[in-house]
N, CA, C and O atoms as a DFTB+ gen file, in Angstrom:
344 C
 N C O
     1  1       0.838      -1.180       0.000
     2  2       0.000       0.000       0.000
     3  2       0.883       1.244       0.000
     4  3       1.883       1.442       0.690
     5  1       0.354       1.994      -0.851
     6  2       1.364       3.563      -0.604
     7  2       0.803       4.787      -0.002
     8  3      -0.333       5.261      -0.037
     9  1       2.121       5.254       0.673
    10  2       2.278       6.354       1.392
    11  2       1.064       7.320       0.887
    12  3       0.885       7.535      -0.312
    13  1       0.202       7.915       1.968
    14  2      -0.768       9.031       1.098
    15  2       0.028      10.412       0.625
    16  3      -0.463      11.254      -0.127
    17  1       1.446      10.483       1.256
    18  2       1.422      11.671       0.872
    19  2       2.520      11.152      -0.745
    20  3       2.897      12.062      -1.484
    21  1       2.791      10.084      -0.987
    22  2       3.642       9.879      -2.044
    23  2       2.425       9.640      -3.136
    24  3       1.350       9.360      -2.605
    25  1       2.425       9.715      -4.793
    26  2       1.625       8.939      -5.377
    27  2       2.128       7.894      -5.508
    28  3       3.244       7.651      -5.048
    29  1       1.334       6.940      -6.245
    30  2       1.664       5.455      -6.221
    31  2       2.383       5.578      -7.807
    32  3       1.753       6.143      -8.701
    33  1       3.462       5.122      -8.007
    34  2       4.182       4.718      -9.595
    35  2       2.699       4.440     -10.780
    36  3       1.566       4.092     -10.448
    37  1       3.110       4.677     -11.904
    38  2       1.903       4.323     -12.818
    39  2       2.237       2.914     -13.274
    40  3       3.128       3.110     -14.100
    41  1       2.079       1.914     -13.222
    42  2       2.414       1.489     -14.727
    43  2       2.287       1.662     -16.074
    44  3       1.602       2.397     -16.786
    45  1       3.472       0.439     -16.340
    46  2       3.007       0.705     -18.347
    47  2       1.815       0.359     -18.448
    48  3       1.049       1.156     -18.991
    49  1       1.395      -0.681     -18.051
    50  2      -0.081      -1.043     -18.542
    51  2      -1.299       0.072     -18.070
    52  3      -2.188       0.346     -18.877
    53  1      -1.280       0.556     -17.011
    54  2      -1.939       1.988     -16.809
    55  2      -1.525       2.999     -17.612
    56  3      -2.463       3.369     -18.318
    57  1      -0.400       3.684     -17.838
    58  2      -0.460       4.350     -18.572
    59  2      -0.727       4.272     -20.309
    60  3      -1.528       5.015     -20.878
    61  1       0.033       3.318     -20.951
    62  2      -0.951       2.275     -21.665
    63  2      -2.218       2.781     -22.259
    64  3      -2.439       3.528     -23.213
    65  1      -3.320       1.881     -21.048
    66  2      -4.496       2.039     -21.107
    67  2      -5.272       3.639     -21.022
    68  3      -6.407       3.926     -21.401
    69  1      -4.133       4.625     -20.329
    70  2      -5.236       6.016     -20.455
    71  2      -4.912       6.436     -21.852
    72  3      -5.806       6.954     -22.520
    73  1      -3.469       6.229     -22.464
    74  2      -3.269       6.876     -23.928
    75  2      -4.651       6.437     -24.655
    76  3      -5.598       7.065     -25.129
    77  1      -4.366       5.248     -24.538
    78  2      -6.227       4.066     -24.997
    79  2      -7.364       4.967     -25.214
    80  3      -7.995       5.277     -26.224
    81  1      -7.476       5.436     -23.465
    82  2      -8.414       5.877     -22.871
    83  2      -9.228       6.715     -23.695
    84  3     -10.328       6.648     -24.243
    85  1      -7.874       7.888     -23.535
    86  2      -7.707       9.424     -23.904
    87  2      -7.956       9.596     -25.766
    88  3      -8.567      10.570     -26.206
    89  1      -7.495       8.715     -26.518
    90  2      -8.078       8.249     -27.987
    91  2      -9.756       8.407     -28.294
    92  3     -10.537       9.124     -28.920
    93  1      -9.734       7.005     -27.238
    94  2     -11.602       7.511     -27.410
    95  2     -12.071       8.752     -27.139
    96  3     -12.450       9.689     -27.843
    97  1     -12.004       8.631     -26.375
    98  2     -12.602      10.310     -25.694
    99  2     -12.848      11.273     -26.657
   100  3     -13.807      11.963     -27.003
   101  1     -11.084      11.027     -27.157
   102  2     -11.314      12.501     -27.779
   103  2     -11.923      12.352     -29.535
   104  3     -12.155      13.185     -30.411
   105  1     -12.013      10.917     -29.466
   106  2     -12.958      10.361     -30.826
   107  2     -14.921      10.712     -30.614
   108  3     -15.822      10.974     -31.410
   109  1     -14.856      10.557     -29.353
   110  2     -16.460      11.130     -28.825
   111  2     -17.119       9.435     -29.030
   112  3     -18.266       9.182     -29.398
   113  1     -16.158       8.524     -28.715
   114  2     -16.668       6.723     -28.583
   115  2     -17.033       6.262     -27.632
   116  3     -16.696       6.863     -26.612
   117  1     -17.474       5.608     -27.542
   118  2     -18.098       4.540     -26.030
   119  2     -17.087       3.426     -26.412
   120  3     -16.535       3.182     -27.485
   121  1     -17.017       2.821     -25.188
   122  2     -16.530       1.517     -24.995
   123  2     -16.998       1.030     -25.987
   124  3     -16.324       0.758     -26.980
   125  1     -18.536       0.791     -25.856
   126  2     -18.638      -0.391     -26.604
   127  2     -18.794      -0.280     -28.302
   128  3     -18.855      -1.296     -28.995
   129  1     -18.840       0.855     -28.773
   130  2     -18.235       1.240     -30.283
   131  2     -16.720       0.512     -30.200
   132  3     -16.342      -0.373     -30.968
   133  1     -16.111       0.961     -29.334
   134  2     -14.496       0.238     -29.524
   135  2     -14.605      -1.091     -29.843
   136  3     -14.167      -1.680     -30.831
   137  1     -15.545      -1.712     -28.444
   138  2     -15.412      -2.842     -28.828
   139  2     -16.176      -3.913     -30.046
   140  3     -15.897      -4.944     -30.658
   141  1     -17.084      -3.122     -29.957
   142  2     -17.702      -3.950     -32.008
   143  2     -16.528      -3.813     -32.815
   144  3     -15.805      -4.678     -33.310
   145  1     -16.458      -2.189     -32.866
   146  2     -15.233      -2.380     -34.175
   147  2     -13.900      -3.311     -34.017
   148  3     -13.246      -3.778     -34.950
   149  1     -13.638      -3.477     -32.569
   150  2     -12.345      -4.463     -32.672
   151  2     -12.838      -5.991     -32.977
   152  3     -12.003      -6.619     -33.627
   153  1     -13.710      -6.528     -32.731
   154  2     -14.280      -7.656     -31.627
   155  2     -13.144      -7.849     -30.632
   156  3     -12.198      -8.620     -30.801
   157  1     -13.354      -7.015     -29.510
   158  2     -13.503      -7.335     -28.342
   159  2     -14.618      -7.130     -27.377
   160  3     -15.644      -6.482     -27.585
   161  1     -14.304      -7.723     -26.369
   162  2     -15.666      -7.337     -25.232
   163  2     -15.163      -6.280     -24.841
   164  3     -13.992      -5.904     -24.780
   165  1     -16.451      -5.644     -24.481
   166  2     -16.470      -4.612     -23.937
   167  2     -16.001      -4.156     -22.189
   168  3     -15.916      -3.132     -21.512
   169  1     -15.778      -5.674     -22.027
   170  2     -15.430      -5.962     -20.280
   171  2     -13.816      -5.712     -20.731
   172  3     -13.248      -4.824     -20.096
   173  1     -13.113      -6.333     -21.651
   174  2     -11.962      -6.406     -22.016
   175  2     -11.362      -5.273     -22.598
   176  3     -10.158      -5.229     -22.345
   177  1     -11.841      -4.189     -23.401
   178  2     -11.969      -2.994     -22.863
   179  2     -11.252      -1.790     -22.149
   180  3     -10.351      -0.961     -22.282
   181  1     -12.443      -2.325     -21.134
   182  2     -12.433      -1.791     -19.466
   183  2     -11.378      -2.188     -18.998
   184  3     -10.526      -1.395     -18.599
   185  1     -11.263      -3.160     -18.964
   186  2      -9.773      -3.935     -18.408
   187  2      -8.344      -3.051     -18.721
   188  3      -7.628      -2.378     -17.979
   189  1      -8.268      -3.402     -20.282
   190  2      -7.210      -2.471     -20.931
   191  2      -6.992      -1.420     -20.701
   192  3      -5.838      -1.046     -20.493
   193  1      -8.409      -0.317     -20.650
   194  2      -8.201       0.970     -20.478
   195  2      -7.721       1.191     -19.092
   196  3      -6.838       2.024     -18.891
   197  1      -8.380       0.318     -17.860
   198  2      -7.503       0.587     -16.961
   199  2      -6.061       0.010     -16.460
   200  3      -5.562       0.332     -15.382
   201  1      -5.562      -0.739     -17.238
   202  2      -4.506      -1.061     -17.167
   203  2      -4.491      -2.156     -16.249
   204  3      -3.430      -2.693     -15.931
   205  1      -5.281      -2.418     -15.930
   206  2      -5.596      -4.140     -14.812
   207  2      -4.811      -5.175     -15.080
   208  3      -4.456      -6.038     -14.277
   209  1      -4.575      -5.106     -16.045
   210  2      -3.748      -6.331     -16.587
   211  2      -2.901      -6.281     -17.838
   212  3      -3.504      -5.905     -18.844
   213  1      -1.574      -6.598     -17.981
   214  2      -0.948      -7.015     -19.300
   215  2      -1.696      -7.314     -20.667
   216  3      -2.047      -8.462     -20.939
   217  1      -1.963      -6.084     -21.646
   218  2      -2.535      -6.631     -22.526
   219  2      -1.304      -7.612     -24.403
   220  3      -0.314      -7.106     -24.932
   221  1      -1.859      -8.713     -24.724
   222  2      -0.834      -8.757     -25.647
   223  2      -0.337      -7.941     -26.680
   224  3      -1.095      -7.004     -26.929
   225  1       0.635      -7.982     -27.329
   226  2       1.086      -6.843     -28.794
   227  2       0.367      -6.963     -29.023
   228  3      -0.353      -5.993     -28.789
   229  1      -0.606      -8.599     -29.959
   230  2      -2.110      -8.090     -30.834
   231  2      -3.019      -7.337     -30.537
   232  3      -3.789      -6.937     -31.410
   233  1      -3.149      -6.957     -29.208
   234  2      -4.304      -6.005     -29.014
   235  2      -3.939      -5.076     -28.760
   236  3      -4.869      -4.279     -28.882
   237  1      -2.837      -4.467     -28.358
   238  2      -2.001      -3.142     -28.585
   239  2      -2.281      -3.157     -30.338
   240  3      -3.025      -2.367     -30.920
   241  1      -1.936      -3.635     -30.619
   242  2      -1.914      -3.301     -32.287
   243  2      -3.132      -3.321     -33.219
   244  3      -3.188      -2.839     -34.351
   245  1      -4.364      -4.140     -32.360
   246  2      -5.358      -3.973     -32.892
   247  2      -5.877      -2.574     -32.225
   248  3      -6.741      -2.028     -32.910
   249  1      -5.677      -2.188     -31.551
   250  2      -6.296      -0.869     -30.786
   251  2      -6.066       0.140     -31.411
   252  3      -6.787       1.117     -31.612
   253  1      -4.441      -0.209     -31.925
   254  2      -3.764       1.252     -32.467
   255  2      -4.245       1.490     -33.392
   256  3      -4.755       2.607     -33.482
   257  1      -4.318       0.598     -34.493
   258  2      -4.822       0.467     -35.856
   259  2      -6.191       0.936     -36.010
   260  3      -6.765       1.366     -37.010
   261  1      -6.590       0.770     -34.839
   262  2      -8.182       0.833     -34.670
   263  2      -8.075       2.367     -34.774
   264  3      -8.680       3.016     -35.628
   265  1      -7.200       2.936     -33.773
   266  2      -7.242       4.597     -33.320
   267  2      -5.926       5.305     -34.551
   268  3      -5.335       6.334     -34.225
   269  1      -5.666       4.742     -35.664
   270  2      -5.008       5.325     -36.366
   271  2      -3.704       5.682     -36.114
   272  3      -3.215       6.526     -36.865
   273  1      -3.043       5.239     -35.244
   274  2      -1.697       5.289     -34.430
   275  2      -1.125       4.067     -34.952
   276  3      -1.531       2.953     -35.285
   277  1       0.355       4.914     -34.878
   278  2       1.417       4.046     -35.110
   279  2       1.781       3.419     -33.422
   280  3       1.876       4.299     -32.566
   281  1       1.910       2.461     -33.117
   282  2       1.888       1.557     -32.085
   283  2       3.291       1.936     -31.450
   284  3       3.642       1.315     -30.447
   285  1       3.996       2.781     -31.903
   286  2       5.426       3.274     -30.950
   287  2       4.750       4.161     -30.445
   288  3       4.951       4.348     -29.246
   289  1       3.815       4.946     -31.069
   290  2       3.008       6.221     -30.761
   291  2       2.798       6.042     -29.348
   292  3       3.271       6.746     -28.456
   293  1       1.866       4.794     -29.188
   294  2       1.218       4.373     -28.314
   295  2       2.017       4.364     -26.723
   296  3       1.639       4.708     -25.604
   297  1       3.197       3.834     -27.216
   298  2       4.079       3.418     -26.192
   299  2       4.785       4.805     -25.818
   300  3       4.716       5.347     -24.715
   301  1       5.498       5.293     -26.970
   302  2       5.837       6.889     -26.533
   303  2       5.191       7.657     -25.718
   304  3       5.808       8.055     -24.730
   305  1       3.976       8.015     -25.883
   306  2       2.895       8.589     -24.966
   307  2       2.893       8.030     -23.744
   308  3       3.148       8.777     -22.800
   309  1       2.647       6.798     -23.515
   310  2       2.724       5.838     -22.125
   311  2       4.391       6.236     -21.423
   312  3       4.644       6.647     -20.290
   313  1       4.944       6.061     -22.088
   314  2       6.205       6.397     -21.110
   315  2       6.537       7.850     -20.854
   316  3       7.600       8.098     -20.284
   317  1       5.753       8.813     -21.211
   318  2       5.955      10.174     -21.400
   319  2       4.996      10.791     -20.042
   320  3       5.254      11.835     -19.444
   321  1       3.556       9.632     -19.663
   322  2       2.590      10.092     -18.788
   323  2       3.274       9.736     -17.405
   324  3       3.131      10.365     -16.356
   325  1       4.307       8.218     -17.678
   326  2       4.441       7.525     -16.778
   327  2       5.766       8.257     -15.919
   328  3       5.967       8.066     -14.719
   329  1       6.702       9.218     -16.896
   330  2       7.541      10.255     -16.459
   331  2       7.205      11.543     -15.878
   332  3       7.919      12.278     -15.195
   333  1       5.835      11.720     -16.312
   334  2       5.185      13.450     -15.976
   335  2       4.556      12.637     -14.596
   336  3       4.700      13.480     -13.711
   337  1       4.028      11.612     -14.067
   338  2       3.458      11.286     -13.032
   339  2       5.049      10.528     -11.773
   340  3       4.969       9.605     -10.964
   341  1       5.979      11.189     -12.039
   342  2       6.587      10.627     -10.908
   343  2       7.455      12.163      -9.942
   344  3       8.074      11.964      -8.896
């Protein structure tokens, strides 16, 4: 558990998932538009976007493709949130 007055580290997979996040959003999508157009579930998703869990390259790459990003993009951004949050 962490210190309240420290924040807690992000991970990659959190940060990750808000670049994800932050895509839709600013596409004006719901989850579950994401997830028809990928086939994924829409629970799976949720998951990703919050970074809950390790998602594989294919779905990093189906996501990106999905959001028109080049998939370094993806990762660049993630390590860029995961540096501005420490």
């Amino acid at each position: 558990m962490a210190d309240r007055d420290t924040p807690e580290e992000l991970t990659l997979e959190q940060a990750i998932g808000r670049v994800l996040r932050q895509e839709r959003l600013d596409r004006g999508l719901k989850q579950i538009e994401v997830a028809v157009a990928t086939n994924f579930g829409v629970r799976s998703i949720r998951t990703m976007e919050h970074g809950n869990q390790s998602m594989t390259i294919r779905s990093l790459d189906a996501l990106a493709m999905f959001y028109d990003l080049p998939i370094e993009q993806v990762i660049i951004r993630a390590k860029q949130l995961r540096r501005d949050a420490q």
